[in-house]
N, C-alpha and C positions, 0 to 999 in steps of 0.2 A: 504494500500500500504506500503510496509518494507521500512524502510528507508534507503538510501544508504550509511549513514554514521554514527557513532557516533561520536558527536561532543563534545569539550573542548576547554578551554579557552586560553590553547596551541594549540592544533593540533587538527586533526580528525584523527579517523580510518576508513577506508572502509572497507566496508560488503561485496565486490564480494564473498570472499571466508571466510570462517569461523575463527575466531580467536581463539589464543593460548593463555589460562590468566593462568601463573606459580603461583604454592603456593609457597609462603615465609611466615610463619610462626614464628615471633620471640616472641614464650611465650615459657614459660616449662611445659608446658602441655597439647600442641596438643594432639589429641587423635591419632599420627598417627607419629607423628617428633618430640614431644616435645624435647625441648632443643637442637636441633642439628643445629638452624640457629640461637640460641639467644645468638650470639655475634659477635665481629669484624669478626672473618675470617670465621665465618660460615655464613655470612651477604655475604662479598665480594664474597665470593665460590659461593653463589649459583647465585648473581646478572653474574657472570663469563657465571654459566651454561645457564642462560638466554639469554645471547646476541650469548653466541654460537648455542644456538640451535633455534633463532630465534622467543624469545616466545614476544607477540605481545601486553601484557597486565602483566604485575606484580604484582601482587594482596599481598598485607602485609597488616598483622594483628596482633594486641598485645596484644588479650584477645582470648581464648579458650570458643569456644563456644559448644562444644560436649556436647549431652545430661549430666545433671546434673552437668554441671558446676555452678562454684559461681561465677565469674566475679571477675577486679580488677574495681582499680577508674580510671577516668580520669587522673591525674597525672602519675601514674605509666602505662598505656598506652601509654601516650604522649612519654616519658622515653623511651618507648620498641622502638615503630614503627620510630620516627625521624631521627635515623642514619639509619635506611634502607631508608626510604623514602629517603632519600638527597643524599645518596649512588646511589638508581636507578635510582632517577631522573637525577643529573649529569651525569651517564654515556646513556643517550637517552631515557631511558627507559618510555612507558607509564605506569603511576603507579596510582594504584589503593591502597585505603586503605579501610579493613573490619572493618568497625566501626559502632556505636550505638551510639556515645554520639558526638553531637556536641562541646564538646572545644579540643575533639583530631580529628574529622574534619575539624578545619578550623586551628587550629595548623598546620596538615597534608596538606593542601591546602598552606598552607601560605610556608611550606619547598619544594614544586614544585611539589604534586603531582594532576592527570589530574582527579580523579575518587573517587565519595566513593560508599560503597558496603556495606550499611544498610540491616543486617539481619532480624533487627526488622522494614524494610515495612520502613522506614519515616513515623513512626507515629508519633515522635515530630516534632513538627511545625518549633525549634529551627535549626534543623538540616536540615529541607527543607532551612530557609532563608540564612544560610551560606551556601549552594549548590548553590543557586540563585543568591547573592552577586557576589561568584568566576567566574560564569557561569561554573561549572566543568560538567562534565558528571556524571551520578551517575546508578546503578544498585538499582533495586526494589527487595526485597525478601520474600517470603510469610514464613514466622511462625508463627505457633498456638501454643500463648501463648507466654513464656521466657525460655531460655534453660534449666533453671533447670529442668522444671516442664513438657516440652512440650513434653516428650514420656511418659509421664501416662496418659494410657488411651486417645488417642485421637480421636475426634469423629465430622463428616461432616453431616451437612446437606446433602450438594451432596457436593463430594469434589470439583470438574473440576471448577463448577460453582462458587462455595466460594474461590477459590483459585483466580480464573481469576477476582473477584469482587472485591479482597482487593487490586487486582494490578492492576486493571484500578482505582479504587477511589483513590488509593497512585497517580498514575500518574496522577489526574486530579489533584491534592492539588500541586503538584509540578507543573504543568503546569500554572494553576492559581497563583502559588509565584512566577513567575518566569522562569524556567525550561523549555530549550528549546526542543521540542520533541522531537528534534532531539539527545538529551543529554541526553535521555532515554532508559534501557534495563531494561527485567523483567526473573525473576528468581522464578521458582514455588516454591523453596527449597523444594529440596531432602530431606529427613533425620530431618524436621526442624518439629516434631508439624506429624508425619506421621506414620502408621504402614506399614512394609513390600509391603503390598499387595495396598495400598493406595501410594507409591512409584512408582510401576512397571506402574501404572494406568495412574500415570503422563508421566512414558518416553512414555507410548504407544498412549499418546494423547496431545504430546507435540506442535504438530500444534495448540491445542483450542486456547492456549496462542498468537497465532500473528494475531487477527484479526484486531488491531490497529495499526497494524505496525512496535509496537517495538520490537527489536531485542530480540532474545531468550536466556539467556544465563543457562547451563546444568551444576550442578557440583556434582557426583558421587564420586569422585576420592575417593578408599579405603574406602567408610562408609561401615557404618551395611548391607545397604540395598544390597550389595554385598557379603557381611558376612553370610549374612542367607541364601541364596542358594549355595554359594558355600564351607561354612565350613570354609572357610582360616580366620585368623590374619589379623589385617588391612595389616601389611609390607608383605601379600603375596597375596594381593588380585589384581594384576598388569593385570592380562590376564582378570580377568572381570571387572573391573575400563575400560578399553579397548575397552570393548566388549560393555559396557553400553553407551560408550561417543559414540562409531557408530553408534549403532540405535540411541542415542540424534542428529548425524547429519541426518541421515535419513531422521528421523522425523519435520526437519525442524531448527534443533540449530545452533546459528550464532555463539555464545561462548563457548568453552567447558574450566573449571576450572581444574587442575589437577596437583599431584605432581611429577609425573613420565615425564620427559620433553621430554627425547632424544624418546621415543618409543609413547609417542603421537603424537608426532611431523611427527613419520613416518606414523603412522595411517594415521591422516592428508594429510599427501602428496598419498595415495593411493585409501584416498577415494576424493581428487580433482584431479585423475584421471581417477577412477570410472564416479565420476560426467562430467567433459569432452567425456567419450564416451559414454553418454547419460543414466546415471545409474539417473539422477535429474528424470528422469521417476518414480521412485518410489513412490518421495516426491516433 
């Protein structure tokens, strides 16, 4: 049974209709923005764009995790992501941070934000007990492997099945520390540990992912996996980043992640009125 809300130790979000989680991005080296929100007014600017176009989830991050990245430390993480977080949080915003390393997790919790958004699955234990502590809500993420390493070569027993296995056993280690179900959403990652065709496979069978209930969250926005069918540059891949997030709600996605806000955001409103005139028939 889906659960009708995700919950935090602030507030909740309701699931009736799908949520909007905006990237904010402050490293210099997105694969996609780098540098263009990692400072004061590129910070303010874009928390601005978010409250005008209604985006429901704020998601910042201060390590670049695109294939073959190297990572920074904790410290200089902590550095990047705190004057955003404190920035979103004060002005209402729900805020999420993308992180791996538990002391810019509870750093980040401790400056007022509702969520973290573990790439690496919560496979440290550390990072589940500071989720647990806060009570925050947290996103589950399936990658095979670490981002350096995770597009060479990568290879599934069955994929659906190993995907869906490392995010029910993450979400049982988190429920058993703690972690209330209801503070749970899972995320097959796109792009994270996948080839091309091992992608498509996930949007197209993105219902396997909620048999438990938790909320589904979809984040294509501008990757490769876009790239290779339609030839564009990340900054021109907007019409199919688009096109992938609607069959992700089709199919069942309660979150869709994205950098493009004003023209998601309309997407959104056209398919919750698809879905009103009975388009839910599909999915």
């Amino acid at each position: 049974m889906k659960h009708p809300i995700l919950s935090s130790y602030k507030k909740d979000l309701k699931l009736e209709d799908p949520l909007l989680m905006g990237i904010l991005n402050v490293t210099p080296d997105s694969f996609s923005d780098g540098g263009i929100f990692n400072n004061a007014d590129g910070i303010v600017g874009r928390v601005d764009e978010f409250l005008a176009y209604g985006v429901d989830i704020a998601d910042i991050g201060g390590e670049s995790t695109r294939p073959g990245s190297g990572g920074v430390d904790a410290e200089e993480e902590i550095r990047r992501v705190l004057p955003a977080v404190a920035h979103a949080s004060a002005s209402g915003l729900y805020v999420s941070v993308d992180t791996s390393k538990y002391r810019v997790a509870d750093e980040a919790l401790r400056a007022g934000a509702d969520m973290i958004n573990d790439v690496a699955g919560f496979r440290d234990p550390s990072m589940i007990k500071v989720c647990a502590d806060y009570g925050c809500s947290v996103c589950i993420m399936h990658m095979l492997g670490e981002p350096g390493t995770m597009q060479a070569n990568p290879v599934y027993d069955s994929l659906l099945d190993d995907v869906r296995e490392f995010l029910y056993d993450a979400a049982d280690r988190c429920v058993r520390a703690g972690i209330k179900t209801s503070s749970i959403c899972v995320d097959p990652g796109f792009g994270f540990g996948k080839t091309v065709e091992d992608n498509y496979k996930l949007l197209a069978n993105l219902e396997f992912f909620k048999a438990e209930g938790f909320p589904v969250l979809a984040g294509m926005s501008r990757k490769s996996m876009i790239g290779a069918v339609t030839g564009k540059p990340a900054d021109k891949r907007l019409a199919g980043s688009i096109a992938a997030h609607t069959l992700a709600l089709v199919m069942g996605a309660d979150i869709i992640r994205v950098h493009d806000i004003d023209e998601s955001r309309d997407m959104l409103k056209v398919f919750k009125m698809f879905s009103g005139a009975g388009g839910k028939c599909l999915k």
